[in-house]
N, C-alpha and C positions, 0 to 999 in steps of 0.2 A: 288900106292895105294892112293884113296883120303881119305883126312879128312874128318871125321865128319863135320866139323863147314863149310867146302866147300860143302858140301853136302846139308844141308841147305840154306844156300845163292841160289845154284842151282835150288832147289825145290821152295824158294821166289820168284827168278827171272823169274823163268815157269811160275807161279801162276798169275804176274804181269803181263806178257805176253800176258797170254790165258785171263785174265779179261778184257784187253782193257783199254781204257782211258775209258768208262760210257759214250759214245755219243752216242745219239740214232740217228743211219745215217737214211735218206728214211724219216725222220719226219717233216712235214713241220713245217715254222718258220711263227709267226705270222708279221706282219708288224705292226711299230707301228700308234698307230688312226694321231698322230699327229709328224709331223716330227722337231717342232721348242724345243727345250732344253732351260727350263727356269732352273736356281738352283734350290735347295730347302734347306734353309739356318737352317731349322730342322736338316736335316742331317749333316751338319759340326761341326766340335768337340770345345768345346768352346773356345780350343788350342792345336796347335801343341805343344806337350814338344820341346823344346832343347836336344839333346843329354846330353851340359853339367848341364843343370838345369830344368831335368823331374817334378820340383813339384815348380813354383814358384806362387808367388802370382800376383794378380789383375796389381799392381802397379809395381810388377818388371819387369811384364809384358810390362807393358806401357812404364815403362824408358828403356827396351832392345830395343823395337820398336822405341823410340824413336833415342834412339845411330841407328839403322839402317839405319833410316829413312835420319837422317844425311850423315851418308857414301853413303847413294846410290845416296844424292841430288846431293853428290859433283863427285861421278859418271856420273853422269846423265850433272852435267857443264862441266865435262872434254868430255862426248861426249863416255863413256865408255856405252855404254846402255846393251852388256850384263850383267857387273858389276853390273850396275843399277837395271834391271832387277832380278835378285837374291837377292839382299837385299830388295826391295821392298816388294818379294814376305814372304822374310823372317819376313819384319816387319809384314805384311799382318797376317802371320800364328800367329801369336804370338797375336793378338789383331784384330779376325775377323773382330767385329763390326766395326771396323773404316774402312768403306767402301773408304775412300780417298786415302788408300795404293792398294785396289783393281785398283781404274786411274790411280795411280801413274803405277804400273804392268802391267796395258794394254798402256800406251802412251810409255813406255821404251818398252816394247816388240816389238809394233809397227815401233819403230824405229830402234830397234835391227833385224827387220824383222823376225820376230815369228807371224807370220799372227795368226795361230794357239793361241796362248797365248794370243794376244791381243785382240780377238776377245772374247775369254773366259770371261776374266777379266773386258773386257769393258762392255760385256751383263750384270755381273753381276752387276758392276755397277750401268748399268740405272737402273736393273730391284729392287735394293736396297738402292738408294741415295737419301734422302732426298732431294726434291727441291730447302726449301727454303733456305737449307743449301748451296748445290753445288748444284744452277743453274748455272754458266755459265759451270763449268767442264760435266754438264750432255748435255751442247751443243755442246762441244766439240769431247765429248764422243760419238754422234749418229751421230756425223758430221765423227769422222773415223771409225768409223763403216759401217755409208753408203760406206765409200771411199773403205775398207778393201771388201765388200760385191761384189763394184764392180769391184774390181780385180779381183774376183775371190776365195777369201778366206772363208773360211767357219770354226768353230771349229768340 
């Protein structure tokens, strides 16, 4: 004899069945006008929270990123560049605007071989680095980028 409460579930699980996933099949897809992916630095959140500290301030923001920024340089001297890699991106999240953990994230990625990552990180980069600040990192930056392009890498 079935339950009730299985009888239910069974009648959900039809329901979900017979509705589908919502994809309309036989529909064509638009292609898009332009195939090159600029950011759009609108849309990023003005911080990632931390798990362990969802609400902190401007400045404690700045001092986590900076303790990061620390640990991943000395990643980054021991030659650990996934390590690197993750705390870069960590400091990054933590304190968008400081576009220099963005290179930092793409030259460890690069060297961590995440073609993918570093091409990401480094486009955004040029496409948000002040010149007169990081000019020579934005020449560095188009210089693996071209290198990354012609490998074959693409984000």
């Amino acid at each position: 004899m079935r339950q009730p409460h299985s009888t239910s579930i069974s009648i959900l699980a039809l329901t979900l069945v017979l509705a589908g996933s919502g994809c309309k099949k036989n529909e064509p897809t638009a292609a898009p006008e332009d195939d090159t992916w600029v950011p759009d630095e609108s849309l990023e959140p003005a911080a990632t929270p931390t798990a362990a500290a969802p609400e902190l301030s401007e400045e404690e923001r700045l001092e986590q990123a900076k303790a990061l920024y620390i640990q991943a340089e000395q990643k980054a001297a021991a030659e650990d560049w996934t390590a690197a890699v993750d705390l870069y991106e960590q400091a990054y999240f933590l304190v968008p605007g400081k576009h220099g953990f963005a290179f930092k994230v793409g030259v460890a990625a690069d060297k961590a071989g995440d073609c993918k990552k570093a091409t990401q990180y480094l486009e955004h980069f040029v496409t948000y680095a002040e010149a007169d600040k990081y000019g020579d990192d934005l020449k560095q930056a188009n210089k693996t980028l071209a290198a990354l392009k012609k490998q074959g890498c693409s984000d």
